[in-house]
Structures are given as structure tokens and as C-alpha cells.
C-alpha positions in Angstrom: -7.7 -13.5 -2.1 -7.3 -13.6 -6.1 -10.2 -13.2 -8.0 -11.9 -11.4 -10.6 -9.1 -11.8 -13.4 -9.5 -8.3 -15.2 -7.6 -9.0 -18.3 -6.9 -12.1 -20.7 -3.6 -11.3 -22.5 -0.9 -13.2 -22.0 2.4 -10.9 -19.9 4.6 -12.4 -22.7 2.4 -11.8 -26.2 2.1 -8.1 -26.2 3.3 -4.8 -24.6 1.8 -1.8 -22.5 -0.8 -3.9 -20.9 -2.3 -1.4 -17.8 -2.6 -2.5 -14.7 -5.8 -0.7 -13.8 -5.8 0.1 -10.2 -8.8 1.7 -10.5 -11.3 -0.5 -11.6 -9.8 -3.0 -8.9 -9.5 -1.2 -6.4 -13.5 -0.6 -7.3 -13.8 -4.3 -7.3 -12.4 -4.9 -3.8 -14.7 -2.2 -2.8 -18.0 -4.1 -3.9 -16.8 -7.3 -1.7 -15.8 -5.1 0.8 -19.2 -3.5 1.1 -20.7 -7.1 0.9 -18.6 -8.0 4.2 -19.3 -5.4 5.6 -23.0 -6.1 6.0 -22.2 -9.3 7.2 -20.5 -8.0 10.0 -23.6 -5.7 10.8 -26.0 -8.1 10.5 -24.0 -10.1 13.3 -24.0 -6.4 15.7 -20.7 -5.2 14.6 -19.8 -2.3 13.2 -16.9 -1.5 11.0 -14.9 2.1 11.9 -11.7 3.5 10.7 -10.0 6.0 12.5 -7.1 8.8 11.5 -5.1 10.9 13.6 -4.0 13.9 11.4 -1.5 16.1 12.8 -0.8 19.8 11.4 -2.2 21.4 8.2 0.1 19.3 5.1 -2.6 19.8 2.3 -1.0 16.5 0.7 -1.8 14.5 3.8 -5.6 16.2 4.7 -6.0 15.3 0.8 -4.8 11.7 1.8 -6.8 11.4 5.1 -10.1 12.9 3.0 -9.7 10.5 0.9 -9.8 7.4 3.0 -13.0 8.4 4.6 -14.6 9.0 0.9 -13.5 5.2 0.6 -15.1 4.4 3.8 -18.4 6.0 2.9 -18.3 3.8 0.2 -18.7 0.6 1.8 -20.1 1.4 4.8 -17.6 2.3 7.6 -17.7 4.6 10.2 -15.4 7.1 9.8 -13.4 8.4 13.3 -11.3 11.5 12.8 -9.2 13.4 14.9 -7.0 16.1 13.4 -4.9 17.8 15.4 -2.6 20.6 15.7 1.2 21.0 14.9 2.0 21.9 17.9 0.6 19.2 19.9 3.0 17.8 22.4 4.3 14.0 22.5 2.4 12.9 25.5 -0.8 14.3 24.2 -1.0 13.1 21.0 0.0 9.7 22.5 -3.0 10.4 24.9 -5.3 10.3 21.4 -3.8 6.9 20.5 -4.8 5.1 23.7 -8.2 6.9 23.4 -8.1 5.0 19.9 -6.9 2.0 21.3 -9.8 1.6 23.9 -12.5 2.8 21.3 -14.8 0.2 20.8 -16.2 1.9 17.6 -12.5 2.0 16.4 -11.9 -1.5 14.5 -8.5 -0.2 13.4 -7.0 3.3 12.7 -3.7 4.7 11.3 -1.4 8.2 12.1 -1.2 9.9 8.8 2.7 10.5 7.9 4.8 12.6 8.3 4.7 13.7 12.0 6.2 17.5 13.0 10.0 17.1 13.8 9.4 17.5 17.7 7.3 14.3 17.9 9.2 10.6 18.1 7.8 8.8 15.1 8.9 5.8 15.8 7.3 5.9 19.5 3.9 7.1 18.2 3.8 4.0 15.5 4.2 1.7 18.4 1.7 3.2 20.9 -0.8 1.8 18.1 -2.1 -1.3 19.2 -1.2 -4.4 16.7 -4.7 -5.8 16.4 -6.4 -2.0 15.4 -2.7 -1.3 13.0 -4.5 -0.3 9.9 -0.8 0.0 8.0 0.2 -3.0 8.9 3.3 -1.2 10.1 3.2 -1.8 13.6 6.9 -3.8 14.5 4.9 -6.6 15.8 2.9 -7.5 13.0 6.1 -6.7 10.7 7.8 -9.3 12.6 5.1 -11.7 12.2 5.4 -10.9 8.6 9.3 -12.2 9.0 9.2 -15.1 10.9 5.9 -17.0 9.0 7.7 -17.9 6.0 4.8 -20.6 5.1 1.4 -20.6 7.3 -1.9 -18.6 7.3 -1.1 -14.9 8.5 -3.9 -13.5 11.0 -1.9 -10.3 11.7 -2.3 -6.6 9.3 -0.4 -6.8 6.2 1.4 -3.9 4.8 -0.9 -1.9 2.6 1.3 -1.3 -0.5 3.1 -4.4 -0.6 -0.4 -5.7 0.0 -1.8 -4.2 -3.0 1.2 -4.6 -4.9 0.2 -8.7 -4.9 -3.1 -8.1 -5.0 -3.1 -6.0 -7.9 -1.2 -8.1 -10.0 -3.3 -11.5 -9.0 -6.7 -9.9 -9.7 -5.0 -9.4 -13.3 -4.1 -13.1 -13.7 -0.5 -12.7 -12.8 1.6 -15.0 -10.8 4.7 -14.3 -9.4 5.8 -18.4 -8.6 9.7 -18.2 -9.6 9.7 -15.1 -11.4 12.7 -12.3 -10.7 11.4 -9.5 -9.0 13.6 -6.1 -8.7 12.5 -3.9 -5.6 13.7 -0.8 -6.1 13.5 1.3 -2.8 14.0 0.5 0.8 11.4 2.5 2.7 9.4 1.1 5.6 6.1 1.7 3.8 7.4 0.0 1.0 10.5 -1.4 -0.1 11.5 -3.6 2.9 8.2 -5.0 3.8 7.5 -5.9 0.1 10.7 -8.9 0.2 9.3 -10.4 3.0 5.8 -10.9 1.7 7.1 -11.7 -2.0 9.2 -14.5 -0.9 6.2 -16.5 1.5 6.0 -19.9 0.0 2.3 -19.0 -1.2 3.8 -16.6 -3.9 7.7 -17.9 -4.2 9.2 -14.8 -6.1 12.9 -14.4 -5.9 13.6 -11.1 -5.1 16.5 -8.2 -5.6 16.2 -5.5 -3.3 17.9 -2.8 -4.7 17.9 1.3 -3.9 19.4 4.3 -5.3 22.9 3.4 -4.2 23.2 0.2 -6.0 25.6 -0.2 -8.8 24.9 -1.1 -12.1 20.8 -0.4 -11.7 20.3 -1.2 -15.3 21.9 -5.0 -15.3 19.5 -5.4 -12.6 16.5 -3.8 -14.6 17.4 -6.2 -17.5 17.4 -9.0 -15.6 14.3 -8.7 -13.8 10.9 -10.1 -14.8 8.9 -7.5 -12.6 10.5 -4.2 -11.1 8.7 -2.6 -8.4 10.0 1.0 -8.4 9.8 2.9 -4.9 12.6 5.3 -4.9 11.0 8.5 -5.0 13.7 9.5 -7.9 11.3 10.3 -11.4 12.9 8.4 -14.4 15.0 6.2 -12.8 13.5 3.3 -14.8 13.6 3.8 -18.3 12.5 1.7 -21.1 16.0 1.4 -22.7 17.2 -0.7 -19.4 14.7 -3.1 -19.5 13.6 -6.8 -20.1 11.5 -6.9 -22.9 8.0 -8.2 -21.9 8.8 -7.4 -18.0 6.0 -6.1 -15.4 6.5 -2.7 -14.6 5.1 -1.3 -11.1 5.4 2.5 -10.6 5.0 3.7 -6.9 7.2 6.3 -6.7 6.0 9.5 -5.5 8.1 13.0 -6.0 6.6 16.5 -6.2 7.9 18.2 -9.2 7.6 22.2 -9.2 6.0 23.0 -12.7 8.1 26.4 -13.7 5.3 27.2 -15.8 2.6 27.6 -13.2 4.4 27.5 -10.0 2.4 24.8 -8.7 3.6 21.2 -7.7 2.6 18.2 -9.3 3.1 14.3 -8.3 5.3 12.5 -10.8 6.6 8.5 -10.6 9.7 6.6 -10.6 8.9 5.2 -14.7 9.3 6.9 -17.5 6.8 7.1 -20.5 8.5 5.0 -22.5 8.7 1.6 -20.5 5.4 1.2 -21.8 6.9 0.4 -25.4 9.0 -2.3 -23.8 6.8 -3.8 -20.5 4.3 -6.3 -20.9 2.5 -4.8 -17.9 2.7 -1.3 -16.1 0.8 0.3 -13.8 0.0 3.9 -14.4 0.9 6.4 -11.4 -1.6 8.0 -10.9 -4.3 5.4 -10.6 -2.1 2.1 -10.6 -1.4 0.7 -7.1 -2.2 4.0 -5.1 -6.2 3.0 -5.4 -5.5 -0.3 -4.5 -3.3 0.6 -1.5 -5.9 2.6 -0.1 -8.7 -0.7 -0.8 -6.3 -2.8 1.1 -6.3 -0.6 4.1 -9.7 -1.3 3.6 -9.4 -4.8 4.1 -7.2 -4.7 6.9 -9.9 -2.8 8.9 -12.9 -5.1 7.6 -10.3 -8.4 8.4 -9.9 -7.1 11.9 -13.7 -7.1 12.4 -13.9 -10.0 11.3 -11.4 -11.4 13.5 -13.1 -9.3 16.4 -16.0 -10.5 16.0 -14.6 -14.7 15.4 -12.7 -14.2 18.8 -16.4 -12.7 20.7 
């Protein structure tokens, strides 16, 4: 869906080029909103629910702000927080409530889940065609095994905006080395298989904080995607000179000074002397990860509403 190119320069021409996830993410929200009253004008309506479990300030600041994006454009918001001590079968009991939910066009469990409660068991209790993440093993599977044709099935948000991102800022990744650093489910290991579909043809090193000799592999690669979690583990100094940077590394740093915690990246400050392209953390790809969770609900509507 590339569109709206957001910058001129040329990748190669000049350094420290920002990705600004901001002002796209702002731009997918104004087609968004567009669709969306399409889809009311035709009798249906758009809803997005969460199940929060527990009281993580990080994730009710994340769950908050999803439904902020949802007011945005128009979607009904369905919420159900719930408490830490909920047992398996209940909170599974939510997800088929969810599930059946006409109102509920798709819906996602905010991570992480309380120790007593089987992740992996609650993620696929979500139905595939309301999997807001695009995390359910199903439609990661489709991701897999349709190397070439049209995809009808949730995609991944991050990888999702990953692509996205970098389209809407008139870069393609056709041939182009791309170094994944990170192997997380959110992340790292869905991003390889969308990257190398035919329609965008990157080769791609998948890499983590176990591989030897990271820097070669930072040298050699024309974009890095960095999603270890590890602050500073791509530095400017191991870099290809006029290379695409992507930061989605998320670590909270205790500030000695104030006792407080504060979010910090994978990329250091100065990769921006040597990258072509980065994309700030905060306000690179996390604003477009939360658009394309976005899309994922409106798509399903859509494809609800094309099946009727």
C-alpha cells in the first residue's frame, strides 16, 4: 500500500535522513478514517477489542493508547481489563466472548501474561480472522508458505510497519542486504519471512545477540533492523556508510538520578553521522506499528463485510 512519499532525498546523497513515524503513522490514520466511513455507510461498524490482564502501567499505557488511535478514525473501542489473578479457563472464557462478538472486528491480548497463565494457549484461543497482531500460528504460517500471491490473512504489526514505513518514504528494499537483528516472535522471525516475499525481494541476515562477529554483519548490510532489546548494540563506528538504520529495540533503563525508568533503543546517537536513514525511537516505527494494527482491524472489516 505505498503511497504518499514523505521525503525526496536520495538514501545514498546524504546522511541522518529521519524516518518520521509520526507524521506517517498520521497519514495512514487519515485513509484509515476515510475507510472507515465506507464501511459505515455499507452497515458495518469497525471495533477493536483488548484484553488487559493485571495492573503493568507500561501495558495499560500501551492499551490507552490504542483506543486514543481508535477514537481517531472512528472505531469502537471494546475493553476488557482484567485481574492478575484471573485463572486460565476464565480468561479463555473472555476470548470466546471476543470471538463470537459481532461488534468485535478483531482484538488482541496485551503482552505479557502473569506466569500462571499458558501464553501460548491464550494466543491461539484468538480466532485467526479477528487476530489483530497478526500473531496467531495460522496466519504466521500463511505468512510462510505464500512466498508470491496476494495475502488475505493479518500481517504482523511491526514487521508490517517496518515495510510500510520505509515505502511511504520512497524506499525500496528489491535486492538490498537487510540485517535483522533479534529473533523475537513479535519481531525478529516474522520480519524474514515478509522481507523476502517476491513483492519486496530483500535478502536477509537474521542475526541475534549470540552471533559472532555482529559488526562484519553491520558493515555489510544496507539496512539493519535492530530488535534485540540490548541499548547500543549498533553503533555508528560498525556501520555501512549510507545504510538504513531501523531502531525497535525497547529496554527500560533505571535513571540513577531520578529513580525513575526510562525507554531507551537498540542504536546509538551516533549512527546518525553515518546512516543515510534512521528512524528515531521514540516516534520511528512504534507509531506506525500501532497504525498498522489499525489496518489489520479495518482490513478485516473489509473482508467481513466482501464475504456478507
Amino acid at each position: 500500500m505505498a503511497k504518499n512519499v514523505m521525503h525526496e532525498p536520495n538514501p545514498l546523497e546524504n546522511v541522518g535522513n529521519i524516518l518520521d513515524g509520526r507524521a506517517t503513522a498520521r497519514a495512514v490514520k487519515t485513509e484509515l478514517a476515510g475507510r472507515i466511513a465506507a464501511l459505515k455507510d455499507h452497515g458495518k461498524t469497525v471495533g477493536l477489542g483488548t484484553i488487559l490482564v493485571g495492573d503493568d502501567p507500561a501495558s495499560h499505557s500501551y492499551v490507552a493508547g490504542k483506543h486514543r488511535d481508535c477514537a481517531e478514525v472512528g472505531i469502537e473501542s471494546i475493553r476488557r481489563d482484567l485481574p492478575s489473578t484471573i485463572s486460565q479457563r476464565e480468561l479463555e472464557s473472555v476470548l470466546d466472548e471476543l470471538n463470537k462478538d459481532a461488534r468485535t472486528t478483531g482484538y488482541i491480548v496485551q503482552l505479557p501474561l502473569p506466569p500462571h497463565i499458558d501464553q501460548n494457549a491464550v494466543l491461539e484461543k484468538i480466532s485467526p480472522q479477528k487476530d489483530a497482531d497478526g500473531l496467531h500460528p495460522i496466519n504466521l504460517g500463511k505468512l510462510a508458505l505464500n512466498v508470491s500471491g496476494d495475502l488475505t490473512s493479518p500481517l504482523p504489526c511491526t514487521p508490517n510497519a517496518i515495510v510500510e514505513l520505509l515505502s511511504r518514504h520512497g524506499i525500496a528494499l528489491n535486492g538490498l542486504e537487510v540485517l535483522v537483528i533479534g529473533r523475537g516472535v513479535t519481531v525478529g522471525r516474522p520480519l524474514g519471512l515478509l522481507l523476502t516475499r517476491r513483492a519486496i525481494n530483500a535478502t536477509v541476515t537474521s542475526a541475534h545477540t549470540g552471533s559472532a562477529d555482529l559488526p562484519k554483519l553491520l558493515k555489510r548490510a544496507d539496512v539493519v533492523v535492530a530488535a534485540a532489546g540490548v541499548p547500543g548494540i549498533v553503533q555508528g563506528k560498525h556501520l555501512k556508510p549510507g545504510s538504513i538504520v531501523l531502531d525497535v529495540g525497547v529496554s527500560r533503563i533505571l535513571d540513577a538520578s531520578t529513580g525513575k525508568a526510562a525507554l531507551q533503543g537498540d542504536v546509538d546517537a551516533d549512527t546518525m553521522q553515518v546512516a543515510a536513514w534512521i528512524s528515531p525511537n521514540p516516534g520511528g516505527v512504534g507509531p506506525m506499528t500501532r497504525a498498522m494494527l489499525l489496518v489489520n482491524v479495518v482490513e478485516a472489516a473489509e473482508r467481513d463485510l466482501s464475504y456478507a
